[in-house]
N, C-alpha and C positions, 0 to 999 in steps of 0.2 A: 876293475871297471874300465870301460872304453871311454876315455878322455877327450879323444879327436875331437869331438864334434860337442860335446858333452857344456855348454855353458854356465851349467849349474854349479861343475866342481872347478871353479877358477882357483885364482887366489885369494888373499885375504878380503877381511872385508875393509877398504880404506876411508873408511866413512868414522871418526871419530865422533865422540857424545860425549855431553858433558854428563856429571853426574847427576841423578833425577833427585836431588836434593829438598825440591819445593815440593816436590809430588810427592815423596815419602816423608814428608811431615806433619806431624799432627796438628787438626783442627779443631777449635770447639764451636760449636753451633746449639749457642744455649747451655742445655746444663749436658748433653754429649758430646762427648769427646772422639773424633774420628783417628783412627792410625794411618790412615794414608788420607788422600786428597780422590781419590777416584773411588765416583759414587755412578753404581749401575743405575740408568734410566729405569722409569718402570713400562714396562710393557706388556699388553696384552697376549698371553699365553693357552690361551682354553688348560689348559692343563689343571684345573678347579675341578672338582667332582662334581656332579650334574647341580644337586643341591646346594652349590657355592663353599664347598668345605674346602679347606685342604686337603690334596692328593697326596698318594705317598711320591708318586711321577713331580709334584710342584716341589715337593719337600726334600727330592732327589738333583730338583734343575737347581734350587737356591744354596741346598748345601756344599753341592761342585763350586758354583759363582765364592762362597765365604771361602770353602778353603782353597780358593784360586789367588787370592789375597785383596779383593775387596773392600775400602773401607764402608761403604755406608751402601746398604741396596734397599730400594723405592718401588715395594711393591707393587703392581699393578693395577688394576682398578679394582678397588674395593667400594660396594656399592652401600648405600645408607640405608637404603629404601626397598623393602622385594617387593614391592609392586613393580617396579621399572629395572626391569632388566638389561643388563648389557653384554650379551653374551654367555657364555660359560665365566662367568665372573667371581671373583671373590665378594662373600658376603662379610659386613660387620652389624645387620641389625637388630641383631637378639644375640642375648648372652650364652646361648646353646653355641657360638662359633669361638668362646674364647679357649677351651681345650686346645681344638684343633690348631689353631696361630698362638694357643703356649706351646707346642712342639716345634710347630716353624723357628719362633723365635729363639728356644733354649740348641735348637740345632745351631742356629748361624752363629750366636753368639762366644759357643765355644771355640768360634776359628777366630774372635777377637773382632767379627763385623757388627756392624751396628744396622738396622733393622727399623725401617717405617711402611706404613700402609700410603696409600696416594688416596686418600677421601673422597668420594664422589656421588653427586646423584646424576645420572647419565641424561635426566630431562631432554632435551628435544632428541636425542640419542637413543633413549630406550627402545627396544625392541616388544616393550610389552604387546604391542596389538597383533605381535605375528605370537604371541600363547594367549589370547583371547583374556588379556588384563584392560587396563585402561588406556586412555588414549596420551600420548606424550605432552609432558609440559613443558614450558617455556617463560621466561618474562615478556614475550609479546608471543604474536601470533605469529608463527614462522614455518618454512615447510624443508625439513633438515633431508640432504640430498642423499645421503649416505643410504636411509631406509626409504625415501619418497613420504615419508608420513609428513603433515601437516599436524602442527603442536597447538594446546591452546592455551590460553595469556594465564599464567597463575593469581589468583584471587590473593587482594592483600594478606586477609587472615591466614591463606595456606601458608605463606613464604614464614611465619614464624613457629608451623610443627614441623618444616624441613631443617630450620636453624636447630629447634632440635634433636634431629637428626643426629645431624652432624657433631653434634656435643656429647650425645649418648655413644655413637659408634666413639670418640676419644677416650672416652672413659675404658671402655671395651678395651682397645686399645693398648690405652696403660695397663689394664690388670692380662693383658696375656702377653707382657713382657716387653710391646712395642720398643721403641725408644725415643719417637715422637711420630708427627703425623703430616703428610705432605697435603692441602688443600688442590686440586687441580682447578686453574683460574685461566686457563691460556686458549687462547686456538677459537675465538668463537664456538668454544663446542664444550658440551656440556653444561649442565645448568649455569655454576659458578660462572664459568668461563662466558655463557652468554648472559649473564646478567652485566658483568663488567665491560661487554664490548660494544661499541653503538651501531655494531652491524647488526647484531640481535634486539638489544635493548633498547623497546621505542614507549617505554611507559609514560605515565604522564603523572602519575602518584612519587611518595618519595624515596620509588627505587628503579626511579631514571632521571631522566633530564639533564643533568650536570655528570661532571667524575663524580663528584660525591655522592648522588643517587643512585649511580652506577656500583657503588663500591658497596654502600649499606647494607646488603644482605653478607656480601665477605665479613664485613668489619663484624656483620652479627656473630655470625657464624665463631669466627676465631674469637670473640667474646665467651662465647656458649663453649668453647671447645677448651678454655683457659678455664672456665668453672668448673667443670664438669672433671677436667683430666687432670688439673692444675696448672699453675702458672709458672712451674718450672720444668712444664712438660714440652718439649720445643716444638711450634709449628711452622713448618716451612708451607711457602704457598710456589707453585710455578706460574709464571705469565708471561706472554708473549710482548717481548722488549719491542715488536713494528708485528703490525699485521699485515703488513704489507698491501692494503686493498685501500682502493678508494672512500672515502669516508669512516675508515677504521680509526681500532687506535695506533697510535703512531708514539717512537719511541720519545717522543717530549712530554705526550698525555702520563707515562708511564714512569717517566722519572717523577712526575708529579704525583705518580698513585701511590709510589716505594715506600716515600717517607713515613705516607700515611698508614701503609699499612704496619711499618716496624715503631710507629709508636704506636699502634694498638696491641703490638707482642710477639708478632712474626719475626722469628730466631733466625731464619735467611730465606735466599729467593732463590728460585731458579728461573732462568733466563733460558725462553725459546722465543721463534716468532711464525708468523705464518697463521691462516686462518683456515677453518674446514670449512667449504670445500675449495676456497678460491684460490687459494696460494697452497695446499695439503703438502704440496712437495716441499717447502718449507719447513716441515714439520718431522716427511720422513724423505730427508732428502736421499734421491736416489743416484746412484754412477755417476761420475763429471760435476759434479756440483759443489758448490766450493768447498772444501776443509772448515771447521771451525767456523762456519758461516754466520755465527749471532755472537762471536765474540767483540763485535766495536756494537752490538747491546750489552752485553756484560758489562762492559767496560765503561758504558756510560753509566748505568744503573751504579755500578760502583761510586761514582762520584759523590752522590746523593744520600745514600746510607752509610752506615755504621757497623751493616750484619755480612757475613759470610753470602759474596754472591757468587752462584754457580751456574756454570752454564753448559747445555749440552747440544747436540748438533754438529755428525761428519767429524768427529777428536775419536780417530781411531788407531793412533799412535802416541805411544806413551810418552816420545821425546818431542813432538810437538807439544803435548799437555805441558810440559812441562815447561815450555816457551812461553805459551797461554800466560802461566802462572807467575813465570819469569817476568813479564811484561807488564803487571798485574793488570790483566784484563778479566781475570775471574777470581774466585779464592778457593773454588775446587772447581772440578771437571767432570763430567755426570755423559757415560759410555754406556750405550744402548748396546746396537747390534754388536759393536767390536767385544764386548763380553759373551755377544750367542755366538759367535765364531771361534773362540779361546774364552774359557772360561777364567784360564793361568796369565791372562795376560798380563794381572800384577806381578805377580811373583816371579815369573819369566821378565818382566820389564826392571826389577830390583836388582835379580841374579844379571841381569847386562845382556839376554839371551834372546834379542831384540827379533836374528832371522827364522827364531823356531815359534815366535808367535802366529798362530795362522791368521792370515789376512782379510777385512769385512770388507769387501769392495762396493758392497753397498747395491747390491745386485736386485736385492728384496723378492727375488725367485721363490727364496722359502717363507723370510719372516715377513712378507707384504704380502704375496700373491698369494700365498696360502692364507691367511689372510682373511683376506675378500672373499674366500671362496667357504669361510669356515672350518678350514683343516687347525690343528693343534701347531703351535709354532716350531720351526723348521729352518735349517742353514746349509746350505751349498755347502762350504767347506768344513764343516762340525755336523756330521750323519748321527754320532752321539747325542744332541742337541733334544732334551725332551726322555733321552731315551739312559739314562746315565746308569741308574742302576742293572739295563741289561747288555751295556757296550762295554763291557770292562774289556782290558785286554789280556788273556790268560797266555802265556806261553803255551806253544805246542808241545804235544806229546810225544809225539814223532815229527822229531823233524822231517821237511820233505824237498825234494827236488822240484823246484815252481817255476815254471817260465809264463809270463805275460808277452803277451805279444798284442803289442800298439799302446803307444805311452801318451794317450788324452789323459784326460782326468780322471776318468773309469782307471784305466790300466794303472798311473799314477799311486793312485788309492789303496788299489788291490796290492801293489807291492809293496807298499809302504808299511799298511797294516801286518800282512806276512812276514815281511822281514822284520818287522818290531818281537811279533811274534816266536822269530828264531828260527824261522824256516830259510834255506837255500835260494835263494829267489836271482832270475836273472830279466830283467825287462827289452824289451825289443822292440825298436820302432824302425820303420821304412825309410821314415823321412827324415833329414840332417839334422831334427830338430824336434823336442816333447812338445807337448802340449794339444794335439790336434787339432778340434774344433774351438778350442775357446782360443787358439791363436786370430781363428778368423774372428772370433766375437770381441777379440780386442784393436780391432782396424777401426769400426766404422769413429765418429766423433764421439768423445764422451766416455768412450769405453776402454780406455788405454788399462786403466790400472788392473783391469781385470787380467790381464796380463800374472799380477802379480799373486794369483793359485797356481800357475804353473811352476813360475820360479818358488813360490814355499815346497807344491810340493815335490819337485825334484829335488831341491835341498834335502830333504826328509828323508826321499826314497835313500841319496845317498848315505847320508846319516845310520840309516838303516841295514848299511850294509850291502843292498841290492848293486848287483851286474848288472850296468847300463851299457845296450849297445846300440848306437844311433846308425841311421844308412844302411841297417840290415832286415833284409825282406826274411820273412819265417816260409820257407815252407815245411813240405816232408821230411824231407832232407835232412832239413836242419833237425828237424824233431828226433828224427831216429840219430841223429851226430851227439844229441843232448841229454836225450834219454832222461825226460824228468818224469816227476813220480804223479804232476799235476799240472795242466795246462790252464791258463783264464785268457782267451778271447776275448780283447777289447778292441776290435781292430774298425771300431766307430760305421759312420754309415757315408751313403755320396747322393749327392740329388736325385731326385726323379726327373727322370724328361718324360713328361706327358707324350703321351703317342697321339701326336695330331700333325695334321698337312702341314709341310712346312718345317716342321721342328729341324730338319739336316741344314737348313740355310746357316750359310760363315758367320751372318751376325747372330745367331741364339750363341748365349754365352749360359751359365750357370751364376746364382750370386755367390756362392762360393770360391767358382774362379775368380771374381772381382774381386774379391776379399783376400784373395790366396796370392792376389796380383799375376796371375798365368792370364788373364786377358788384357788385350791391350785396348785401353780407352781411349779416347779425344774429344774433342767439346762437341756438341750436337744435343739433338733429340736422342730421349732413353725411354724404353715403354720395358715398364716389369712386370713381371704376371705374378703375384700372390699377395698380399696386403698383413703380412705375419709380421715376426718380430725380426725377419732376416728382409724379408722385402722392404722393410721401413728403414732399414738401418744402411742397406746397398744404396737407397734410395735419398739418406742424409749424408751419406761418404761420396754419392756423385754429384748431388744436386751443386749449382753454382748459380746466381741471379746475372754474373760479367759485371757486377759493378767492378769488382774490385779484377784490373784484367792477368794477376798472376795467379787467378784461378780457373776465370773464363768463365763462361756462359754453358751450364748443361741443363736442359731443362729433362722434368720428369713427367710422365705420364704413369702413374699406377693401377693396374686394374684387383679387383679383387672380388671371388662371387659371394662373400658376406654380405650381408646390409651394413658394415661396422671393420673398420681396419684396426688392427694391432691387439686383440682383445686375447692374446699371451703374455703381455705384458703389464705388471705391477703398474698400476693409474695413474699414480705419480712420476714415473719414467715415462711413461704415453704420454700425459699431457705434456711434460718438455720436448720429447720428439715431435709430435706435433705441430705444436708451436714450429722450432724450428722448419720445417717442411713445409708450413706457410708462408713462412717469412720466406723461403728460397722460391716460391712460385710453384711447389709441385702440382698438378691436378690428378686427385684422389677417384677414379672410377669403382663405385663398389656397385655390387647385384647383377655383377655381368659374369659371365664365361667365355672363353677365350675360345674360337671353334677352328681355327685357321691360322697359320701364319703365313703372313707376303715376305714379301720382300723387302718392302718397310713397313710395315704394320702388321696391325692383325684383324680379324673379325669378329665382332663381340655379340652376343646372345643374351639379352637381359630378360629377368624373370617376367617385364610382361608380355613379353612374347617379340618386342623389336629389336632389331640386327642394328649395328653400325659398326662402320667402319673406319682404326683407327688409322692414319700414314703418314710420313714424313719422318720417319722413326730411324735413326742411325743405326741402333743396336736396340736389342732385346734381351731383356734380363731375368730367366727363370727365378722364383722361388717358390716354390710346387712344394716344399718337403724336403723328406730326405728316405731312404731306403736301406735298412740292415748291410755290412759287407763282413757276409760271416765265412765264407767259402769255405774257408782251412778246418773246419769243424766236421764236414764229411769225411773227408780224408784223412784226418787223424784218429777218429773214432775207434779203430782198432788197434792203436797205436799207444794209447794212453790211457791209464787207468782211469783218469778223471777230468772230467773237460768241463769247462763251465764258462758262460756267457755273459758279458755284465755291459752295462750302459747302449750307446748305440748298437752298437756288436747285435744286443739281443730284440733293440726295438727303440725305433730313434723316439727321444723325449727328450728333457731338458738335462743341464750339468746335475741338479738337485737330485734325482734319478742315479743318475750315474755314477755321481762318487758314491753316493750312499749303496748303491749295489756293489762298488768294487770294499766297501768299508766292509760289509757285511759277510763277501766272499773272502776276503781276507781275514776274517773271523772263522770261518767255517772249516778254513780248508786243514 
């Protein structure tokens, strides 16, 4: 391996850890007994078979998570009710489903994990009316932004055949092996959750008005679910410690509900905050946002009770959990995405093997945005993720000569995988330094860590064995000097310049160059053309208001011809850019097109038909795109038995794309 330039293969690592002592101890929560401290969030996966059963795909993602060394995972939304759907969801409301989650259950159990469902009726949530069911409920009348449906108020008598519901799906429950049943009470969202919040709940009968009519469908509920399942069956309930919104509930209401609810029989809590839709990023916090962010709610909630309080939210490192616990600001730890990125990240965080756990930067590329859009859940750095039982990694048969050429994330992946593989692999990048594109995605604010998929997977690559050479351009040359048995092109893509008047002018820059630092800025007027997820982000790394004058004053002009900017990115990372981008003064131009550029400005064509003109503008900051740079592919064509294309290289999209096509080539080759 070529060292020179090479960052990834330094020295040691000098960063000493204590030992994860509190995190590898056993808890009991009720009458189960957990072996470690880290319990997977639950989260929605479509990965359910249309009919709400278990998939063999679901029963493939849970049993990687147990034998990764999990102590306790919290299933996903399991609905009470098939009138009120919530997706491709899991079912508990007829005993036709307890087979299917006795086989979930006797899987995970055998890796020594312990096993619950997350109870739910999805009330103002449900999707029913897009499959021609009925119209969504609610405790008051509300219009839930997520689907645009307006819900109507549940009739007293209804609220006591949902209670039980929820006592019959317990029973369920217990007899196909659960190990108890997690309530979902948080987030103004969903029934429970909007009965107990006073953002939702405007009843005037006695299941509103105070905390305690607020709570009396809960308190029923976990009554019903103690009868039914028994009383030594543990139910945990989750609630939001601050909802963070004006006239919510607030974490004082909240230490005041804890009590109440653990002397009605709830075995522990778990601890989020945030409310949907107002605060949502709260809830899936994205990139830049604090660590551990509802750990001083835990830690209050702690004070107050008696039971195992957990809490989840951005703990995607196992030596901070372990501070968490240290500190006792929770009594376990409950790791969402950081489990869909590494499924081993227990067992890797016991063995001490801290730099080979892969990284959740909290990107939500795959497990957000897809998402929203209805795709099956999905991770940037884990392309296995959903797909477990068909990502195995098999040794090659024949070993082969592989050369990658350009070490983004694509190229990264590709060699990684190969060389795990047992093939010959040498990687080649141009420039002093891996990473390509996601180095510029880790400049603008907020995005630093992202950073940290390059540094795991260069570690990896070298791990693997792989020839890294940095500062060396591929051509023919080389190719025929190398003579490998298989080529992968990852050599990423470069901006588009629009062909219009104007474009050769000294100030058009690229946001890439901004971000690569090859332009040089200074304070002024800045007019950017594209309103994407690189034009917003050039647009929060320049903007400046001058209050503060060691940053200066840059003001922004953004044009974009959507009717809608940033709509590539996950809604919870838009709404905080956003934000931010207000608070700096930018002014957001959408529905125009860009026909001209001057000198300082440009001239803009709006859809209904009026020009204006924009000037005063310092510079101008393309974000148009991006365009394939695949060149070295014709010319080698005869040269190489096998050539293949992955991530930009083949067609600019996102890193999600990318690794996962070099994961998958790296499988194939």
């Amino acid at each position: 391996m070529d060292f020179d330039r090479d960052r990834g293969a330094g020295g040691p690592d000098l960063i000493t850890s204590k030992p994860l002592d509190k995190l590898f101890s056993p808890i009991k929560i009720g009458s189960m007994e957990l072996k470690n401290r880290i319990v997977m969030a639950p989260m929605a996966t479509l990965y359910a078979n249309k009919d709400s059963t278990v998939s063999g795909r679901l029963l493939a993602y849970h049993e990687a998570r147990a034998a990764g060394g999990v102590g306790l995972i919290i299933l996903g939304v399991t609905s009470v009710d098939r009138f009120f759907p919530y997706g491709i969801t899991l079912g508990l409301w007829d005993d036709t489903f307890i087979p299917g989650f006795k086989e979930l259950t006797t899987t995970v159990h055998r890796y020594g994990t312990r096993i619950v469902p997350q109870l739910t009726h999805p009330g103002p949530a449900s999707l029913s009316p897009f499959r021609g069911g009925p119209q969504p409920v609610g405790p008051s009348i509300t219009r839930f932004h997520g689907t645009k449906q307006i819900c109507r108020e549940l009739a007293t008598g209804e609220i006591g055949e949902i209670v039980e519901q929820f006592g019959e799906a317990a029973r369920r429950a217990r007899e196909a092996g659960f190990d108890g049943v997690e309530i979902h009470a948080a987030h103004g969202y969903q029934l429970v959750g909007c009965f107990t919040s006073p953002l939702r709940n405007r009843r005037t009968d006695e299941y509103g008005g105070s905390i305690h009519g607020r709570l009396r469908f809960l308190l029923e509920i976990i009554d019903n679910v103690r009868r039914k399942a028994g009383k030594d069956f543990p139910v945990i309930v989750r609630l939001s410690g601050d909802e963070l919104v004006a006239g919510g509930q607030d974490i004082r209401q909240t230490q005041y509900m804890a009590p109440i609810l653990v002397e009605a029989g709830v075995s522990a809590l778990e601890i989020s905050s945030g409310a949907i839709h107002e605060t949502a990023w709260r809830i899936l916090p994205p990139t830049g946002t604090p660590f551990g962010l509802n750990v001083s709610y835990s830690e209050a909630i702690k004070k107050v009770v008696n039971v195992p309080v957990m809490v989840v939210g951005r703990i995607n490192d196992p030596r901070f959990a372990e501070d968490i616990l240290q500190r006792d600001q929770a009594d376990a730890v409950v790791m969402g995405r950081a489990l869909l990125a590494d499924p081993d990240l227990p067992r890797k965080a016991l063995e001490g093997r801290f730099d080979d756990i892969a990284p959740c930067t909290a990107c939500g590329l795959g497990c957000i945005a897809g998402r929203d859009k209805g795709q099956p859940l999905r991770c940037v750095i884990n392309p296995a993720l959903g797909r477990e039982e068909e990502m195995g990694l098999v040794p090659a048969t024949t070993p082969k000569r592989v050369m990658v050429v350009g070490a983004g994330p694509a190229g990264l992946e590709t060699a990684r995988i190969a060389g795990l593989r047992g093939h010959k692999v040498s990687l080649y990048e141009k420039e002093n330094m891996p990473g390509g594109q996601f180095n510029l995605a880790s400049a603008p604010p907020m995005k630093q860590e992202m950073s940290k998929v390059i540094k795991y997977l260069l570690d990896q690559v070298r791990k693997a064995g792989v020839e890294v050479y940095l500062n060396r351009e591929v051509t023919p040359e080389v190719i025929d000097e190398v003579k490998p048995d298989a080529v992968v092109l990852a050599t990423g893509a470069e901006p588009i310049m629009p062909d219009l008047p104007g474009m050769d002018r000294a100030q058009v820059a690229s946001g890439h160059d901004v971000l690569a630092g090859r332009t040089r800025m200074s304070e002024g007027n800045v007019l950017i053309i594209g309103g994407g997820m690189v034009g917003l982000e050039v647009a929060d790394f320049l903007a400046g208001t001058g209050d503060n004058p060691m940053i200066g004053r840059t003001t922004i002009t953004l044009v974009e011809m959507l009717k809608t900017v940033g709509m590539d990115l996950a809604p919870e990372m838009r709404a905080l850019l956003m934000q931010r981008l207000r608070e700096k003064g930018a002014r957001i131009i959408t529905s125009a097109t860009v026909k001209e550029v001057f000198e300082d400005g440009v001239l803009l064509a709006f859809e209904d038909g009026h020009t204006e003109t924009v000037r005063a503008m310092d510079r101008i900051i393309l974000a148009t795109g991006a365009r394939s740079t695949n060149g070295l592919s014709a010319s080698i064509s005869d040269k190489v038995a096998e050539v293949y294309l992955v991530g930009d290289a083949k067609a600019p999209r996102k890193a999600l794309e990318a690794i996962a096509e070099g994961s998958e080539i790296g499988r194939k080759l």
